[in-house]
N, C-alpha and C positions, 0 to 999 in steps of 0.2 A: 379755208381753201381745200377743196376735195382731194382727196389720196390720188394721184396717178399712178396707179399699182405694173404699168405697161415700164415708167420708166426707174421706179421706188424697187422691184423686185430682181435680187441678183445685184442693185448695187451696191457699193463699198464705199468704203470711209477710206480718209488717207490713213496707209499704218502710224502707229505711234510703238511708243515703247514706254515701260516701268518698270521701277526697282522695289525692292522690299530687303526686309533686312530680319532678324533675330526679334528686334522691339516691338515691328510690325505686328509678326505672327504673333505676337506676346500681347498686344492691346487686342488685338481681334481674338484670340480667345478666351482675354476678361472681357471683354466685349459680346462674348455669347454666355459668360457666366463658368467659366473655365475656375476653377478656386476656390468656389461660394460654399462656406460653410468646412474648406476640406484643404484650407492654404495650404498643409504643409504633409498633403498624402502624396505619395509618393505617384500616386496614377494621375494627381491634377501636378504637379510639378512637370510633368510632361509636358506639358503645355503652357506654362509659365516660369521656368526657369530655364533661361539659354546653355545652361551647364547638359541641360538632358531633353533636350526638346524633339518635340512631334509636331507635323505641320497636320492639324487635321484636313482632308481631304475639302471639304467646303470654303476654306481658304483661298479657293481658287477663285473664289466669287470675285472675290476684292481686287487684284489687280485690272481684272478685263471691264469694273462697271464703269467708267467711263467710253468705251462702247455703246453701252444701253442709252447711257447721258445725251450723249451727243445723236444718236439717232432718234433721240424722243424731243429733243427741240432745234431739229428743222434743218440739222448738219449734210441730212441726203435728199440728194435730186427725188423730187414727186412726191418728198414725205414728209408736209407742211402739219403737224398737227398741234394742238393744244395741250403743253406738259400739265396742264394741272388738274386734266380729265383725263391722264393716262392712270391705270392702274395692272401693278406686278402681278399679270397672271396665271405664269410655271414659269419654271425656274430647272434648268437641263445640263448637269454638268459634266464631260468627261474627262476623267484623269490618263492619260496616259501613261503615263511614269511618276514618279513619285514628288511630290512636288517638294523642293531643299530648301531648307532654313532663309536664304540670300537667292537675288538673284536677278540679272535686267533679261526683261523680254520682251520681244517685240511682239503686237497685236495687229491681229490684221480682222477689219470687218466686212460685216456685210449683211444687207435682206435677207433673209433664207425662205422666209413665208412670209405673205398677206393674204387674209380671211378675210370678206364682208360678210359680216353679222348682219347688219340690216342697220341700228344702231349705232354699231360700235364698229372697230377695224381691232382683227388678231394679227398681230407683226409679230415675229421670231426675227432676234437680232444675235444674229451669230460671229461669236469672238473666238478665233482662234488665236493662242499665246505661245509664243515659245516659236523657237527656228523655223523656218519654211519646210515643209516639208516633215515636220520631226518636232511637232507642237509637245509641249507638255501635257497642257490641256485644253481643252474646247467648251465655252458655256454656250448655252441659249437660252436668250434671257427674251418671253414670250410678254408681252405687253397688252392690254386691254384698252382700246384706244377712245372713250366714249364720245362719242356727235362723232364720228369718224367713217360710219358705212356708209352704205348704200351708192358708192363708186361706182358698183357693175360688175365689183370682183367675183371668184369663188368665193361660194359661201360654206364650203365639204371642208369642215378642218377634222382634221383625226379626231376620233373618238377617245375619251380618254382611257385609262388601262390601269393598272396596277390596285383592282379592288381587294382588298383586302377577302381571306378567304371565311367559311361561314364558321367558325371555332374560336375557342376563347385565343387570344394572343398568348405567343410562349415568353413574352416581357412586356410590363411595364413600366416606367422611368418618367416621376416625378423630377420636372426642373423646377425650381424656384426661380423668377427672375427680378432683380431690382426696382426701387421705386423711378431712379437715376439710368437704369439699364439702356437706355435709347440713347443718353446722352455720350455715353462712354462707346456705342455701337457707332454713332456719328461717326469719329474719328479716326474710321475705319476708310470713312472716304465720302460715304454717302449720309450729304445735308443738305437732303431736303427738311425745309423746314416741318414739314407736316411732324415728324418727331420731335419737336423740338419745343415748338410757339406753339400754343393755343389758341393765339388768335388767326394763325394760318390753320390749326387743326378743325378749328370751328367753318372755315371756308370748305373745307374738305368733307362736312356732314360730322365729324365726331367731338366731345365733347371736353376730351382732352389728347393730348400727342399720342400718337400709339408707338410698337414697337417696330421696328424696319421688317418686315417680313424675312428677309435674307437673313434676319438676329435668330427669326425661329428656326428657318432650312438651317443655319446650323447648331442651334440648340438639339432639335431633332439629329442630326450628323452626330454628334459628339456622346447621344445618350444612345444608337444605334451601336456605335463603333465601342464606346466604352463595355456594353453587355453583351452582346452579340458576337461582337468580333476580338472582344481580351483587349481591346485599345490598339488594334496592330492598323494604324492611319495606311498603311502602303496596301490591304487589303479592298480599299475602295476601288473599282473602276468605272461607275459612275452612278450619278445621284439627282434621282429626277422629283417634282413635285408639282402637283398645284395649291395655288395659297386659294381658299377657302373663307378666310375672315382672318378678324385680328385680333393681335393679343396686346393689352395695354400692359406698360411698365408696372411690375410688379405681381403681376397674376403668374400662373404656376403652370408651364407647358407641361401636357399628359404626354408620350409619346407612347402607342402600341407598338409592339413589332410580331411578325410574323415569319417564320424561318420557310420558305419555301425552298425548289430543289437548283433552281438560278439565281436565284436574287433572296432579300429582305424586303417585304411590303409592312409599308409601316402608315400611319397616320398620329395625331398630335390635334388637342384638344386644350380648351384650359379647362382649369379644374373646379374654379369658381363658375363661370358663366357653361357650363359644357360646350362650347361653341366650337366648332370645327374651323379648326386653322390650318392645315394640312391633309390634304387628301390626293388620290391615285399616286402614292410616291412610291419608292421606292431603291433601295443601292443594290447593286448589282456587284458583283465581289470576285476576283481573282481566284 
């Protein structure tokens, strides 16, 4: 069924609400590899022990993806598409305040954009969390919709931004990630199978499960903030990206970073295949 982008754009979802707790943010950041190799350092106990815990800023992903979910299979008026030709293509997060240990908040969605590609439909699905008026934080979560163009829409979507400048990087930060690493990221919220089943991953073009792209946006978050920023998570104010490619369970994200005079321009690579998994990103810092 073709995209009606006249009645799909600007609309909303009904608000809903979620809670998280100390455990949460504790599986989610062994879930991007929070510990590996360094249990009992006292800069990864930050992140896995509720005695002294830091919510990293990318954290934010998790409570609002049910948003994404629901307007990628068919939850909004005019926006009939196929979830298993959608693919995650930027990833736009702002933080307002710092995001706490606990907490219920309510989401409110909605369209923000639709692009005809020709192909394909670009949707921006915008999740606002936290009080009316006085969000916590804001993601938008950009989707690549393929068999989905040629509706009639605008086809002028932004150009992307945050290239990297022409000099060596002022950090690099080897992550290792698991063989199991997707399975443990799952339980974060988002199962789809594609990371999971191989025999779903093989429908998908690849050859075994890959990792959730949102595992890399914050593997990258976490090797930014820990070198860059001295680990200080309430420093983030927002964290944008486009995913690029993927990284299969157990390959080693590169991340670069780049100190410019607003922001961190960074990108993230693996280190076996060199494949670009991250590109035009960027945090922007307080």
């Amino acid at each position: 069924m073709p995209i009606d982008a006249g009645a799909a754009l600007g609309a909303t979802i009904e608000p809903s609400s979620s809670s998280w707790d100390a455990d949460d943010v504790i599986l989610y950041h062994l879930g991007i590899g929070a510990g590996l190799g360094r249990p009992t350092d006292p800069a990864e106990l930050a992140y896995t022990y509720e005695q002294r815990l830091a919510v990293l800023p990318s954290f934010g992903v998790v409570p609002a993806f049910r948003g994404l979910v629901l307007a990628a299979t068919g939850q909004v008026p005019g926006l009939q598409i196929n979830p298993v030709m959608v693919l995650h293509g930027e990833q736009d997060l702002e933080i307002h305040k710092p995001i706490p240990t606990s907490a219920t908040v309510e989401h409110r969605t909605r369209i923000a954009s639709i692009y005809d590609k020709g192909k394909a439909a670009l949707i921006t699905v915008e999740v606002e969390s936290g009080p009316a008026g006085d969000p916590t934080f804001t993601n938008r979560f950009t989707i690549f919709a393929r068999g989905e163009g040629g509706f009639g829409g605008d086809p002028n979507s932004p150009p992307p931004g945050n290239t990297p400048p022409e000099r060596e990087p002022d950090a690099v930060v080897e992550s290792p990630t698991m063989s199991h690493q997707a399975l443990i990221y799952r339980l974060s919220g988002d199962k789809n199978p594609l990371h999971a089943d191989p025999d779903f991953a093989k429908l998908g073009g690849f050859d075994t499960p890959i990792l959730h792209g949102l595992c890399t946006y914050g593997i990258a978050c976490k090797a930014t903030v820990d070198t860059l920023l001295d680990g200080d998570v309430t420093a983030v104010a927002r964290y944008g990206v486009r995913f690029t490619g993927v990284v299969f369970p157990g390959e080693t994200v590169v991340t670069s970073m780049w100190r410019e005079p607003d922001r961190i321009v960074l990108s993230a690579s693996t280190s076996e295949r060199g494949q670009p998994v991250l590109s035009n990103a960027a945090i922007w810092t307080r």
